[in-house]
C-alpha positions in Angstrom: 0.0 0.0 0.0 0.6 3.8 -0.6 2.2 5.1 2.3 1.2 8.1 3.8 -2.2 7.5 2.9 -4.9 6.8 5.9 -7.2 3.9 4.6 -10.5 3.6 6.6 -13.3 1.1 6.3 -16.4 1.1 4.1 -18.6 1.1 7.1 -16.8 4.6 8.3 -16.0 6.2 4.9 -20.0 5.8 4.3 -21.1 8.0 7.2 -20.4 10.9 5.2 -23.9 10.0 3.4 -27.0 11.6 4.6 -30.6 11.2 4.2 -31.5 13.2 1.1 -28.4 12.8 -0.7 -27.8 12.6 -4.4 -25.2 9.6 -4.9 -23.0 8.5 -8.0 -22.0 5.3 -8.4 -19.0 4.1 -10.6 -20.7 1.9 -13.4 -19.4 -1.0 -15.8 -16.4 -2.8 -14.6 -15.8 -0.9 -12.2 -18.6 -1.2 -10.2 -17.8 -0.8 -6.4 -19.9 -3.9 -5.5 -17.8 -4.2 -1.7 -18.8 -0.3 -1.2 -22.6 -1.0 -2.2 -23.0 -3.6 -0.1 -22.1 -1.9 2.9 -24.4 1.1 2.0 -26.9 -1.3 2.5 -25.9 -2.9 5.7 -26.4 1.5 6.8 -29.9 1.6 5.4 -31.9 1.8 8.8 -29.8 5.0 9.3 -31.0 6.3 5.6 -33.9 7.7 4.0 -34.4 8.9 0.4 -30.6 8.0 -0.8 -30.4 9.2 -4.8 -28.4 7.0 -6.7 -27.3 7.6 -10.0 -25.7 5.6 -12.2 -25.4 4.3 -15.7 -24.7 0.4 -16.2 -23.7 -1.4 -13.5 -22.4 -4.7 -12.8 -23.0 -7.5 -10.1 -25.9 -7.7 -7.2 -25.5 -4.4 -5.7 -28.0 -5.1 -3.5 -29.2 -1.6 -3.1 -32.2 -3.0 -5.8 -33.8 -5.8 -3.5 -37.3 -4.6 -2.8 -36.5 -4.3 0.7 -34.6 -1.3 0.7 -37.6 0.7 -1.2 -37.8 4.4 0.7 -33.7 4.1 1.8 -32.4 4.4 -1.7 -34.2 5.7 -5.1 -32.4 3.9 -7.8 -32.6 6.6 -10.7 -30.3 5.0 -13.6 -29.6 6.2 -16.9 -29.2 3.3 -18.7 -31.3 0.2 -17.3 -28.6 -2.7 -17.1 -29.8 -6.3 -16.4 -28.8 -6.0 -12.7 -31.8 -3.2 -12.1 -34.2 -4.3 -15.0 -36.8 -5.9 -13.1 -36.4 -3.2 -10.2 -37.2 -0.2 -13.3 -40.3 -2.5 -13.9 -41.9 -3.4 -10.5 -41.7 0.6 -10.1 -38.8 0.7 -7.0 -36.0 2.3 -9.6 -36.5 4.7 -12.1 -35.3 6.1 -15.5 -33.8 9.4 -16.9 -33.7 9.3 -21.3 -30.4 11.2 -22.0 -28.0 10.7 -24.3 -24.5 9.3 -22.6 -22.4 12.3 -24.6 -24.8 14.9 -22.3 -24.7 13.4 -18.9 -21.6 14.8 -17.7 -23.4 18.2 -18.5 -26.0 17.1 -16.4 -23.6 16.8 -13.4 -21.3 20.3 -14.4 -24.6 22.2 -15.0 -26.3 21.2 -11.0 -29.3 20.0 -13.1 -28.4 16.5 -11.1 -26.4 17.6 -8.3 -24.2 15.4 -6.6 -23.2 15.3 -2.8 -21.2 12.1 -2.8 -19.5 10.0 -5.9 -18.5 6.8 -4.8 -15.9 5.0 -7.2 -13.5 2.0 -7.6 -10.2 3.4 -8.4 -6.4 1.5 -9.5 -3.8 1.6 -6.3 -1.9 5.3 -6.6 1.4 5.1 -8.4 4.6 6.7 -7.2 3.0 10.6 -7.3 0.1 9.7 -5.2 -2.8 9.6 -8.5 -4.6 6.7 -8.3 -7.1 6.3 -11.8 -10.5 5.7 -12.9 -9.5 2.7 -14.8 -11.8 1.2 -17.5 -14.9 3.1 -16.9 -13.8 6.7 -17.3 -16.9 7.8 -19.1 -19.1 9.7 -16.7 -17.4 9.2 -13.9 -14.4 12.0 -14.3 -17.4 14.7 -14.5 -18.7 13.0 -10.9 -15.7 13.5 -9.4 -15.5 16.6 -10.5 -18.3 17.8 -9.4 -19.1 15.8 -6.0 -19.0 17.5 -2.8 -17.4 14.3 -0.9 -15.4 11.4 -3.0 -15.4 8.2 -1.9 -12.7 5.8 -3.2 -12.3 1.8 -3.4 -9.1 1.2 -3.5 -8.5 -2.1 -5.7 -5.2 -4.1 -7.0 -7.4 -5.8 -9.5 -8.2 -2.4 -11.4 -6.0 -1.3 -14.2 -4.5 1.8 -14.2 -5.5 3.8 -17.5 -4.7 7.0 -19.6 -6.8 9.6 -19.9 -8.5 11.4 -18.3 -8.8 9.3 -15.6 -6.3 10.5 -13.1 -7.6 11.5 -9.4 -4.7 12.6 -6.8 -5.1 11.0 -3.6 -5.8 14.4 -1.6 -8.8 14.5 -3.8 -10.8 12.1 -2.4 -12.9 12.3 1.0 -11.8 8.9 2.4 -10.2 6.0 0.5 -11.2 2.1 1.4 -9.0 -0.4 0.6 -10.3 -3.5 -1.0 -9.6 -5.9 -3.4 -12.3 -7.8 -5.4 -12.6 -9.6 -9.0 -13.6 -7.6 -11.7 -17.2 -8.6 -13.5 -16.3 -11.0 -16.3 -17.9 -10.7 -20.2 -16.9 -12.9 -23.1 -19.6 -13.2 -25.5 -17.3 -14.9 -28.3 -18.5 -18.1 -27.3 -22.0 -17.1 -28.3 -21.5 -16.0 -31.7 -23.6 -17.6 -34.1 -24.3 -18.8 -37.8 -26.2 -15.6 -38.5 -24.1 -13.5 -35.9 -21.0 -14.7 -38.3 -23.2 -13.7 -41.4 -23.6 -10.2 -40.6 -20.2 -9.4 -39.4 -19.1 -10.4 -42.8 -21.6 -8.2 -44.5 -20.5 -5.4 -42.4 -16.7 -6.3 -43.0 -17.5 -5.8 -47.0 -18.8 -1.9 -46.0 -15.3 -1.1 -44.2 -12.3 0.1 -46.2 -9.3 -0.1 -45.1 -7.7 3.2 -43.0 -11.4 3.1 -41.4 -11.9 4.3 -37.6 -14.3 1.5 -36.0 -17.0 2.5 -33.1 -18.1 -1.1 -32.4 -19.7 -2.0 -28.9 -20.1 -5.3 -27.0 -22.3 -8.2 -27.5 -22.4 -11.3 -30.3 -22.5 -8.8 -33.4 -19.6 -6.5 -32.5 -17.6 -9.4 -32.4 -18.6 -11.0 -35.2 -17.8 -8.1 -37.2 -14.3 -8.2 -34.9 -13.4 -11.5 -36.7 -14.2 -10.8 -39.7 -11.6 -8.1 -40.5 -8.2 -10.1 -40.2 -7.6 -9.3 -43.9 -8.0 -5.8 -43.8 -5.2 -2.9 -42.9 -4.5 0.0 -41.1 -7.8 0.2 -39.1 -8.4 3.1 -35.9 -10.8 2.8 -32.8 -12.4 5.6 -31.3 -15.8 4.2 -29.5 -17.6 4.4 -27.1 -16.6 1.7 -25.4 -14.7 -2.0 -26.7 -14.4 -5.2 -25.0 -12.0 -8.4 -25.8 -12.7 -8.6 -29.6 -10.4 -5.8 -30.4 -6.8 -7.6 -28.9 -6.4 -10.3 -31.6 -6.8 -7.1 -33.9 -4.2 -5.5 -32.1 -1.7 -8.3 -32.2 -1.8 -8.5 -35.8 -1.8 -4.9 -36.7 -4.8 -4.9 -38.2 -6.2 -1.9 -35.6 -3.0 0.2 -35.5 -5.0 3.7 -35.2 -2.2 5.3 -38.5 -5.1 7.1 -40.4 -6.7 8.5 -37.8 -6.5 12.8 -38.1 -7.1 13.1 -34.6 -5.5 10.9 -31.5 -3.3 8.8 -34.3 -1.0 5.9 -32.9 -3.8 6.0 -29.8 -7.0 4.0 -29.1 -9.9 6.7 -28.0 -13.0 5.1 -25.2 -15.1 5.8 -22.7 -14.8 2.6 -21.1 -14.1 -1.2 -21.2 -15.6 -4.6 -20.2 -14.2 -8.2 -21.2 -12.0 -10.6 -19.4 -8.9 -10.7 -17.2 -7.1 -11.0 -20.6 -8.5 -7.5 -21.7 -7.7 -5.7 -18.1 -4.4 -6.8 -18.4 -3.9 -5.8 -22.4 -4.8 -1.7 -21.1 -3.5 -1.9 -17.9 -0.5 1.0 -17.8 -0.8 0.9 -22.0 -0.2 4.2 -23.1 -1.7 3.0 -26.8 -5.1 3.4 -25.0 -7.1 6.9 -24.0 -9.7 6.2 -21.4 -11.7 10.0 -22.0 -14.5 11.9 -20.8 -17.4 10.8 -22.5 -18.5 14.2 -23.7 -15.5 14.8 -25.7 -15.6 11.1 -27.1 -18.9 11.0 -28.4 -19.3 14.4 -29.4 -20.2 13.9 -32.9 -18.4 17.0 -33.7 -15.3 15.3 -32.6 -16.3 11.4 -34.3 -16.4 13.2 -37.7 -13.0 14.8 -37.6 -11.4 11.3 -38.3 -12.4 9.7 -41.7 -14.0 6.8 -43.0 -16.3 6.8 -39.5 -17.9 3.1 -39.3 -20.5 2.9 -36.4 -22.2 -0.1 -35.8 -25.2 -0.4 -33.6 -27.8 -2.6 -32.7 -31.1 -2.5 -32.2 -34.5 -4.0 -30.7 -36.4 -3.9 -34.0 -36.7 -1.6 -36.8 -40.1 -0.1 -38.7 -40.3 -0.2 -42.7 -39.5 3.7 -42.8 -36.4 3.0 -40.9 -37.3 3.9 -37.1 -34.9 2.6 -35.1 -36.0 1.3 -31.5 -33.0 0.1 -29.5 -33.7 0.8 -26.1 -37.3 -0.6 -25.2 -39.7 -3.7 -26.1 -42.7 -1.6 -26.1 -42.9 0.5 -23.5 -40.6 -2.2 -21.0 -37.7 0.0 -20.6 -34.9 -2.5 -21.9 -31.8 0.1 -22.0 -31.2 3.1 -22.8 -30.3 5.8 -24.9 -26.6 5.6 -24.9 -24.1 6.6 -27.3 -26.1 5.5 -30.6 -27.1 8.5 -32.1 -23.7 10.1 -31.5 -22.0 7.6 -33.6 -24.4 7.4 -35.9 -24.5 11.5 -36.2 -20.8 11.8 -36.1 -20.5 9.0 -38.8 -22.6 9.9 -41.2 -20.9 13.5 -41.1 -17.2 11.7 -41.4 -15.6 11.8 -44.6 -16.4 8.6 -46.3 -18.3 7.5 -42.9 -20.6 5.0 -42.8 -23.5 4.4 -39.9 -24.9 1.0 -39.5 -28.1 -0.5 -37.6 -27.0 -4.8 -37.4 -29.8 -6.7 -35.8 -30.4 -10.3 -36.8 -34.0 -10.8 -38.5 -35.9 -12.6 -35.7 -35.6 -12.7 -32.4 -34.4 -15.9 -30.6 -37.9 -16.5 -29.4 -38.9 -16.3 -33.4 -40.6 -13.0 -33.1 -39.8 -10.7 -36.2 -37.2 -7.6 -35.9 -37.7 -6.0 -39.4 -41.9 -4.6 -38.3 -44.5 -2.7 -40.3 -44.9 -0.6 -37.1 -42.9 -0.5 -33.7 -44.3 -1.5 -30.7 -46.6 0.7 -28.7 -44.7 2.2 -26.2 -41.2 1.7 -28.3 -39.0 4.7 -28.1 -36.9 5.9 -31.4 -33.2 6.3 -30.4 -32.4 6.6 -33.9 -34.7 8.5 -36.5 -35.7 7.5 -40.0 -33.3 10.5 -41.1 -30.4 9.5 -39.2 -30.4 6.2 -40.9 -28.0 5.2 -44.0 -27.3 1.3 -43.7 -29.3 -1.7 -42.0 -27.7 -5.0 -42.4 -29.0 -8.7 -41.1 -27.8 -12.3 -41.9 -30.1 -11.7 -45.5 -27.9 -8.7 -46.8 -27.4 -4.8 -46.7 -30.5 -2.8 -46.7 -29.3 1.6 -48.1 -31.7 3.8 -46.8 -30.0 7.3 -47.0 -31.8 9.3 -48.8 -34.9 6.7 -50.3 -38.9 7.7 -49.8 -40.8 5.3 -47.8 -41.8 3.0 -50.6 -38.0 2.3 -51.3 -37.3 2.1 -48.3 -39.9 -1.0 -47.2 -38.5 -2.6 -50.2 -35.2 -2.8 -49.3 -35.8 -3.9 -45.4 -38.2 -6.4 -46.7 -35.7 -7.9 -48.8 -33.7 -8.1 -45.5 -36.2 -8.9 -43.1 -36.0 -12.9 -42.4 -38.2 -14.9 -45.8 -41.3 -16.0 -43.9 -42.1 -12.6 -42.8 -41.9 -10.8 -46.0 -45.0 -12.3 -47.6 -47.0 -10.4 -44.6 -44.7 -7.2 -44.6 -45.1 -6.7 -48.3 -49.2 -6.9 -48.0 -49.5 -4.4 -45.2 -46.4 -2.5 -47.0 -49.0 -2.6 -50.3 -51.9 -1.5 -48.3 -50.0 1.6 -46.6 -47.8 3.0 -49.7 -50.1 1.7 -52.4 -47.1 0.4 -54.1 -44.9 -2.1 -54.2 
């Protein structure tokens, strides 16, 4: 351990939350699942506890019903962990865009008393760092009255913006715990693999990738060993990107701004991934305003953002976030990338959703579910691509447009689509 440094125990560092208080709560990885759970051994003491967060990771226990009236769970993206918590009513929802939450914080429209986060051991000058969930956390800190840090071994030490001097924080805990784990490479599919490679035909080479997490992202991932000289600035990447790395495939060379460097606002994957960023200065962990400010995202060239979605409508409505009106997600960083894409030079922003659900339930809809909420309009979108081929959108009427999803959409369901198509545009 850090000497000079005066670690105290969750149970104490926690006192400095009071009824009332507005709370942030590191998200993703780094998650401060040893901090939450103490939190909620203090409930009897606490009433109307705020906490705000985006993802999280783990049982935090904070969600169980019986801590209802202690802590208001108000999330801005609804991860699995507080899904069914957002839909018995004891959590709630804010819709913002992930590129506009730090203003949120800077701007006192959520003020925050305490920010409680999970931070790398400090190094030799005393700066401990945020580690692979920078994102909205460096505005929280910024902002929060009191800063509460858990101090963990197991949490890689970033750059970026990520730094936080030890005489910064309020009281520092030290504990050490596993990080969450996320490999979804074992899932990948037949028609996972068939869309990645019709999204590897749309990228050039010298492209700058914005790719997520899940079965798709990788997909696309391992279909691009052939091709050269390729940048990442995204949102956020997980363990897909490393064998790219290794074989030079992702070098970051034709990127105009941040060349030589991978740009994020956080990470999730496996011990293999923490290890691959930990102290790598070919990495930028940055504030998520700056990296998905679509003003920024178009500055590099040949832009490919690839996003997923819930379903999507004949005129191209995106729905990404909710089944109907169950609140699935949330708003994220889509439309940022898909904005600051389409405005790249040679940029290309892409929808990838597989035609059918896994329960069988179609994904290419006359009309969106009542209650579905558009992250992405009809206007914002150029390319929608399935394991049946590349649907081009950008700048087609409606009638064009059906056509070309239908001929995407999975075959039994085109029959149907095309008659209510028929009957709504009069054409076919």
């Amino acid at each position: 351990m850090q000497q000079n440094i005066t670690y105290i125990s969750a149970e104490e560092a926690l006192k400095v939350i009071q009824s009332g208080h507005r709370v942030f709560i590191h998200g993703s990885a780094c998650t401060p699942l040893h901090m939450l759970r103490e939190l909620a051994k203090q409930k009897d003491r606490l009433q109307d506890v705020e906490l705000v967060f985006i993802s999280v990771q783990g049982d935090i226990e904070v969600h169980k019903p019986q801590y209802e009236g202690h802590f208001l769970i108000n999330t801005l993206v609804v991860s699995e962990t507080v899904r069914p918590a957002v839909e018995e009513g004891r959590a709630d929802f804010t819709p913002v865009f992930l590129s506009d939450i730090p203003d949120l914080f800077n701007k006192d429209i959520l003020s925050l008393d305490v920010a409680i986060v999970q931070v790398s051991p400090p190094d030799a000058h005393g700066y401990c760092s945020l580690g692979v969930s920078v994102d909205i956390a460096r505005s929280a800190v910024s902002k929060a009255r009191y800063i509460i840090g858990q101090v963990n071994e197991n949490m890689p030490r970033t750059h970026g913006d990520g730094l936080i001097h030890t005489k910064r924080f309020t009281h520092m805990v030290w504990h050490n715990e596993a990080l969450p784990q996320v490999d979804y490479s074992s899932k990948i599919g037949e028609s996972e693999l068939k869309i990645g490679k019709y999204i590897a035909e749309l990228i050039d080479d010298g492209s700058t990738l914005q790719t997520g997490i899940g079965t798709i992202p990788d997909a696309v991932l391992k279909c691009l060993n052939n091709h050269k000289n390729l940048g990442l600035h995204t949102e956020m990447f997980s363990d897909g990107i490393m064998d790219l790395f290794e074989n030079d495939v992702i070098n970051n060379t034709k990127k105009r701004i941040h060349p030589y460097k991978t740009v994020t606002g956080f990470a999730i994957g496996t011990n293999r991934l923490y290890n691959y960023v930990n102290d790598n200065p070919a990495f930028a962990f940055l504030d998520i305003d700056y990296v998905n400010d679509p003003g920024v995202i178009r500055r590099n060239p040949k832009v490919i953002a690839i996003n997923s979605a819930i379903e999507v409508d004949v005129t191209g409505q995106v729905c990404a976030d909710s089944i109907g009106t169950r609140q699935y997600s949330g708003i994220g960083g889509q439309l940022d990338f898909m904005r600051g894409a389409a405005l790249s030079e040679g940029g290309k922003p892409i929808i990838a959703l597989s035609s059918r659900t896994n329960k069988g339930q179609p994904r290419i809809v006359l009309m969106l579910k009542p209650g579905a909420g558009v992250v992405t309009t009809r206007g914002h979108v150029h390319y929608v691509v399935t394991e049946y081929g590349v649907a081009y959108l950008y700048g087609k009427n409606f009638h064009h447009r059906a056509k070309a999803l239908i001929e995407i959409s999975h075959p039994d369901d085109r029959e149907e689509l095309t008659k209510h198509c028929f009957e709504r545009f009069k054409k076919m």
